[in-house]
C-alpha positions in Angstrom: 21.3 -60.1 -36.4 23.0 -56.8 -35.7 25.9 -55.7 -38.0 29.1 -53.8 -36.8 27.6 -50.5 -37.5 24.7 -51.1 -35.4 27.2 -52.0 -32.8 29.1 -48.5 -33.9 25.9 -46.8 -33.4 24.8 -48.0 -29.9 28.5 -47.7 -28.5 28.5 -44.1 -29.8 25.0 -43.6 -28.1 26.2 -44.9 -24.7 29.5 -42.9 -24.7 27.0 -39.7 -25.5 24.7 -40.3 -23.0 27.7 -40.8 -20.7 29.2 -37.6 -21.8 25.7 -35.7 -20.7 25.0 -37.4 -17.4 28.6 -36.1 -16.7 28.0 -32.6 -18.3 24.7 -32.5 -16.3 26.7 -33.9 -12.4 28.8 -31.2 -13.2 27.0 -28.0 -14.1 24.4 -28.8 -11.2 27.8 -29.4 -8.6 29.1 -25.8 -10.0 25.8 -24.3 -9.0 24.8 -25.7 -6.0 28.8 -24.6 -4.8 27.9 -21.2 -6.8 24.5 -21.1 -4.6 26.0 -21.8 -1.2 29.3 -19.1 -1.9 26.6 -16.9 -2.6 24.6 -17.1 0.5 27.3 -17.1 2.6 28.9 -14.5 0.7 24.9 -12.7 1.4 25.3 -13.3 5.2 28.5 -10.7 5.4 27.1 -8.2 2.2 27.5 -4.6 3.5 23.9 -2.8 3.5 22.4 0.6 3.4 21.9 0.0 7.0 24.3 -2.5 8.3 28.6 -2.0 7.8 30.2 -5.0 6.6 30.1 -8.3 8.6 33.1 -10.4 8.4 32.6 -14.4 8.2 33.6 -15.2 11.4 31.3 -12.9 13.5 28.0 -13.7 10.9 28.8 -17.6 11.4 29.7 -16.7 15.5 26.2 -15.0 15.2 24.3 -18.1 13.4 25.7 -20.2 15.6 25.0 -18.7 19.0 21.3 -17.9 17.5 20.6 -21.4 17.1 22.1 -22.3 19.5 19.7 -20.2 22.2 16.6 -21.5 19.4 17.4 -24.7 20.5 17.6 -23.8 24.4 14.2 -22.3 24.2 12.8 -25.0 23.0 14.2 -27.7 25.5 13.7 -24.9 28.3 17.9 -25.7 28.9 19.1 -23.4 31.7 21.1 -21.5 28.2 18.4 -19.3 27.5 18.2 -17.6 30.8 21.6 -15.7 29.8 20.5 -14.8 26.4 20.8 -11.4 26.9 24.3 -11.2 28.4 25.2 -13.6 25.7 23.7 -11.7 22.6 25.0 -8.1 24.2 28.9 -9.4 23.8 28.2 -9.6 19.8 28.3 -7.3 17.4 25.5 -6.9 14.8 23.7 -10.5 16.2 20.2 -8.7 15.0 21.1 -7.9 11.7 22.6 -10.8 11.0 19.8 -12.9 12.1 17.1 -11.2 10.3 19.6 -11.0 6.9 19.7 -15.0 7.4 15.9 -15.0 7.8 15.3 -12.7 4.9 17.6 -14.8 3.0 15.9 -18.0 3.5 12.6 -16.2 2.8 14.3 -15.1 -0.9 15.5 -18.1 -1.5 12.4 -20.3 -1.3 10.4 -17.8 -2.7 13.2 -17.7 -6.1 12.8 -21.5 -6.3 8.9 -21.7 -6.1 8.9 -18.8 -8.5 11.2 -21.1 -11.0 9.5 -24.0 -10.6 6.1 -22.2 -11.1 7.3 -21.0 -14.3 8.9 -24.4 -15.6 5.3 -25.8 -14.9 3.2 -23.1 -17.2 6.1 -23.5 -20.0 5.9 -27.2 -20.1 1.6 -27.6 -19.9 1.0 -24.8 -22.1 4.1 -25.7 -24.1 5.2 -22.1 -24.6 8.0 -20.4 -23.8 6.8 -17.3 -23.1 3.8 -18.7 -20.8 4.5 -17.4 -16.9 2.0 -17.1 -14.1 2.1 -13.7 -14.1 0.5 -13.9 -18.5 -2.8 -15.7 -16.8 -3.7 -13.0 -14.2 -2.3 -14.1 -11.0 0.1 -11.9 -10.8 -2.3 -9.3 -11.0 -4.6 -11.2 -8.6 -2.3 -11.4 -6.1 -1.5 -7.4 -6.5 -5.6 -6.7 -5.8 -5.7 -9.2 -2.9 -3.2 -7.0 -1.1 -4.8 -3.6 -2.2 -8.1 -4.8 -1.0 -6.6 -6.2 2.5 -4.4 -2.6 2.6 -8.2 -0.9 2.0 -9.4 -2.9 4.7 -7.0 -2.8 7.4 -4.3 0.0 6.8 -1.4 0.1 8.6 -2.3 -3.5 10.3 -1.9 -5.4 7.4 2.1 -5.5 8.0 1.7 -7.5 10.9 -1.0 -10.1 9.2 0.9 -12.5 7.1 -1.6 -15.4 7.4 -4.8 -12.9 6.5 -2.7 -11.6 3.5 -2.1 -15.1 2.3 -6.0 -15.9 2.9 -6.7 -12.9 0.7 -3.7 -13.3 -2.1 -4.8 -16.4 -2.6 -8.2 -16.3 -3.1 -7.8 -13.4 -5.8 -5.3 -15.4 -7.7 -7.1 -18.3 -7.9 -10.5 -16.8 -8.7 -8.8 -14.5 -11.4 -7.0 -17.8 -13.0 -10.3 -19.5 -12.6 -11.9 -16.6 -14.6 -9.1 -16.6 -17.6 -9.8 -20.4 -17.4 -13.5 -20.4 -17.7 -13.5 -17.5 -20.6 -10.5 -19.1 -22.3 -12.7 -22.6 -22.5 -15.4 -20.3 -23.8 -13.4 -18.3 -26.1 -11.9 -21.8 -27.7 -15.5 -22.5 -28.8 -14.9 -26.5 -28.2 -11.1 -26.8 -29.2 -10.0 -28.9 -27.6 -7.6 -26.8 -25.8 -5.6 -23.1 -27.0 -2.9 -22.0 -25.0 -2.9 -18.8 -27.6 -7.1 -18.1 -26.2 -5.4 -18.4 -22.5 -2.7 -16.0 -22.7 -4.7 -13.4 -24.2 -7.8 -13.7 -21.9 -5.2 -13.4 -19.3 -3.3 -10.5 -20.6 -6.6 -8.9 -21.3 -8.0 -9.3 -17.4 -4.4 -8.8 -16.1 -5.2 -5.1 -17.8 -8.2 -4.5 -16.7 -6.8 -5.3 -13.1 -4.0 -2.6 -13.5 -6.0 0.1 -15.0 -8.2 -0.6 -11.2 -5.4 -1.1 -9.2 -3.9 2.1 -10.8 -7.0 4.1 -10.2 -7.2 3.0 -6.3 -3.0 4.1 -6.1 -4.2 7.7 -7.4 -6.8 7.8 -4.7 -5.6 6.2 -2.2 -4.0 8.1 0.9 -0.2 8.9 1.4 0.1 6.7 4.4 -2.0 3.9 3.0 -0.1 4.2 -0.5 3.3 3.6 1.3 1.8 0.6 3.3 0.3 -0.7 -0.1 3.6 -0.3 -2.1 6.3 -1.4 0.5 3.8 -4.6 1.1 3.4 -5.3 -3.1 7.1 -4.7 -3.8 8.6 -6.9 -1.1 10.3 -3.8 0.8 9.0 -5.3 3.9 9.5 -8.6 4.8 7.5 -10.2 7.8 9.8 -12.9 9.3 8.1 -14.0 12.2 7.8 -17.7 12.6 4.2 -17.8 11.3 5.8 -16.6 7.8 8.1 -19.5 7.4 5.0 -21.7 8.7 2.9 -21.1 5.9 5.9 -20.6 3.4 7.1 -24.1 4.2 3.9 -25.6 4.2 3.0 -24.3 0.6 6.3 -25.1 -0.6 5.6 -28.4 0.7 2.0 -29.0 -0.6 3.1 -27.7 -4.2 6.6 -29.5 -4.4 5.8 -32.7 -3.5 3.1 -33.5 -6.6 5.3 -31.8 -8.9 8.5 -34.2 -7.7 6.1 -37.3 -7.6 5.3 -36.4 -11.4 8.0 -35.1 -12.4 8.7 -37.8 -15.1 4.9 -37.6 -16.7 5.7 -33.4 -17.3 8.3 -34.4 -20.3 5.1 -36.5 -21.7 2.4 -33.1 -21.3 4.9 -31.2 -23.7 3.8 -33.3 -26.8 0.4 -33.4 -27.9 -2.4 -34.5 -25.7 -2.7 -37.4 -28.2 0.5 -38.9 -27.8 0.0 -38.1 -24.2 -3.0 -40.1 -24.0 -0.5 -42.8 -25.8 1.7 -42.8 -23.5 -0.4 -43.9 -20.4 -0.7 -39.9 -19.1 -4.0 -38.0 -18.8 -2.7 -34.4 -20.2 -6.4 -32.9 -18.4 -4.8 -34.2 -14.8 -1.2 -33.2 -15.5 -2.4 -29.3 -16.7 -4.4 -29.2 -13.5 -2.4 -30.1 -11.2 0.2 -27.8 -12.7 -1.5 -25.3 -12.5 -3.0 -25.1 -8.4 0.4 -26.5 -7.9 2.4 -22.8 -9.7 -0.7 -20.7 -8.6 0.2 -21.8 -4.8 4.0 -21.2 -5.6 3.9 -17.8 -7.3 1.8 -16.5 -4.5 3.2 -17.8 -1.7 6.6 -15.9 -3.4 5.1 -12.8 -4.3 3.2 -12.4 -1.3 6.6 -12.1 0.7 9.2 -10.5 -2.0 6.5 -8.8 -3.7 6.4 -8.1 -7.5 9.4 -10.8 -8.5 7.5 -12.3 -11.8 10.0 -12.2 -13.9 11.9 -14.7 -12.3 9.3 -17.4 -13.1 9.7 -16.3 -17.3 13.7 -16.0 -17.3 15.1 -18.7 -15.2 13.2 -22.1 -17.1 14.7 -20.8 -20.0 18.8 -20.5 -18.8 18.3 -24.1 -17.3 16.7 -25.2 -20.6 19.9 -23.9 -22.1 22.4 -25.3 -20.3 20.1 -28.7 -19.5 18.3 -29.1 -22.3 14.3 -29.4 -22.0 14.4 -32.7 -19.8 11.6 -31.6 -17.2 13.2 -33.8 -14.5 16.6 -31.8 -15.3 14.5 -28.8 -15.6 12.8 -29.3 -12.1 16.2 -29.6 -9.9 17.7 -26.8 -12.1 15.0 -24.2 -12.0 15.1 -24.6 -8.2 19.0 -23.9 -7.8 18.9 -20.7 -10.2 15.8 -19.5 -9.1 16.9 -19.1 -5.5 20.2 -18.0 -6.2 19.0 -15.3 -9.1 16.3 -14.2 -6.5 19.0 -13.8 -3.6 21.2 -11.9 -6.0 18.5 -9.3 -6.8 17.8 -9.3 -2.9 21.4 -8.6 -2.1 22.0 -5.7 -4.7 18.5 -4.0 -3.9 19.8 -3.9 -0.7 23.0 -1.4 -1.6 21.0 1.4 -2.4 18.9 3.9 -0.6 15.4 5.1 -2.3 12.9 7.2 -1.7 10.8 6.7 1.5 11.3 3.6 1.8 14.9 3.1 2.2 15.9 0.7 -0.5 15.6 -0.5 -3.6 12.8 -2.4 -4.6 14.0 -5.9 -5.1 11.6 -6.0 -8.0 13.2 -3.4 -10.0 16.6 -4.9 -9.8 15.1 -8.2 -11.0 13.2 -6.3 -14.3 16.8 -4.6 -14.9 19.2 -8.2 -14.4 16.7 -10.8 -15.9 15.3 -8.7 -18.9 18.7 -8.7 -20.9 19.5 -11.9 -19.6 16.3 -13.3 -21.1 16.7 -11.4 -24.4 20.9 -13.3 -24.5 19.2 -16.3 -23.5 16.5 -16.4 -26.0 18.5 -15.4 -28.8 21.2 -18.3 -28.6 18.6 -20.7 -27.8 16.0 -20.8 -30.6 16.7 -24.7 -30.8 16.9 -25.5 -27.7 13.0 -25.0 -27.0 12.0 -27.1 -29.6 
């Protein structure tokens, strides 16, 4: 028989639970509208190389380029006037490549999130990121060695850089895997053994990658660091081919599990209670951020941080519900990611002409982190 403060208690509950799902509707509203001012307000940024575009001729611009997409495609009688039609409007070529670029950033922000909410919530550590287990640093050798290989050609050879990327990061995160299992000596299973082996291997990457950068030639050194620091972007249809397909192939396990994640953050024991194998859950997680982080890096170059800062402001303001977490991560990653594109894009510097986007992003998401972390020493555990 329940007694009137029982009843007290469970109204109280429901009106609280009420109160979040309405705190929750209404942060993620305010930052998808946030997101969308932001890329618009992207499309008409003024440039190092491009004066300012007002809204009307970047939308005109959009429009009439998707419109002659389409045309193309159905072979419509359109396309034949293309060039009178794109020679009437000014700056059509920038602004299509900015949206392109832009689309690029933004994926690339919200696999780089999502990546990072996935090695926080296995290895139930905030400080765990791809770029602690080596594949950061895997990815970085894969695009020395294909530079090495094929010089100035490997700007134009976006699906042979993913080939390469890729098979460095995963055989350096199947190295720090192997020797972390080893180092454990039987535990069953030490995040702290992990992050060092990484850290340790991620080193001894550098101190090689560092050696070749000394070595290497001017002309190959520019094609090497404008390729690893996401200076150039390649944004021919074959790079949103294999961008959407591995944002495809890594989303769509993490959505269909996204409820099981919340159960991996507790022990594997009261995992194993719950009805979820922890083993499965860790693995998938893992070839699911490894194919995130490099598909990212590989086109906005050395953009890490993202993946360590933003799982921790939507902890903060969502609390550590993974499924909240998992929509979150993908709004603010994009959007912090699209920021740093845009402001890298203000300033001339040295050869290359701009900014690398991965400075900005070390300079806006370090104190951000540090703000973060400070005021949120609860909201972890």
């Amino acid at each position: 028989m329940q007694t009137g403060h029982d009843v007290i208690n469970k109204s109280s509950l429901h009106i609280f639970r009420a109160e979040e799902r309405h705190r929750t509707r209404r942060l993620l509203v305010i930052s998808i509208a946030a997101f969308v001012l932001l890329f618009a307000f992207s499309m008409c940024l003024r440039t190092s190389q491009v004066d300012l575009i007002s809204p009307v001729v970047a939308m005109q611009n959009l429009f009439t380029w998707l419109k002659l997409v389409v045309a193309k495609w159905l072979d419509l009688p359109l396309y034949l006037e293309s060039e009178a039609i794109i020679s009437k409007l000014p700056f059509y070529f920038e602004t299509v490549a900015r949206f392109k670029i832009s689309v690029i950033t933004v994926v690339s922000g919200m696999m780089l999130a999502l990546a990072g909410a996935l090695y926080q919530g296995v290895f139930r550590n905030p400080i765990a990121a791809p770029t602690m287990l080596g594949v950061a640093s895997g990815i970085e050798l894969g695009i020395l060695v294909m530079v090495l290989k094929y010089a100035n050609a490997a700007y134009s050879m976006t699906a042979k850089r993913y080939r390469y990327c890729y098979s460095f990061a995963l055989v350096i995160l199947l190295i720090v895997m192997l020797t972390g299992k080893i180092a454990s000596r039987g535990k069953k299973f030490a995040v702290t053994d992990m992050l060092l082996v990484g850290a340790a291997i991620s080193q001894i990457i550098n101190v090689l990658i560092s050696y070749y950068r000394f070595e290497m030639e001017d002309e190959l050194l520019i094609v090497f660091q404008e390729i690893s620091s996401g200076i150039y972007i390649n944004i021919q249809t074959i790079s949103f081919i294999i961008l959407g397909v591995a944002f495809i192939v890594s989303v769509i396990p993490i959505h269909l599990l996204r409820y099981s994640f919340n159960a991996v953050c507790f022990s594997d024991d009261d995992a194993f209670t719950m009805g979820i194998n922890p083993r499965i859950i860790r693995f998938i997680a893992l070839i699911c951020g490894t194919i995130m982080i490099t598909a990212a890096m590989v086109h906005c170059g050395n953009v890490g941080m993202i993946s360590l800062i933003v799982p921790h402001i939507c902890r903060y303001l969502f609390g550590s519900d993974f499924k909240k977490i998992y929509y979150a991560s993908g709004i603010f990653g994009g959007m912090l990611l699209l920021a740093c594109r845009d402001i890298s894009g203000l300033f001339y510097f040295g050869y290359s002409g701009v900014l690398p986007i991965g400075s900005i992003v070390s300079m806006i998401a370090a104190p951000i982190f540090v703000i973060v972390l400070l005021q949120q020493r609860k909201g972890w555990e």
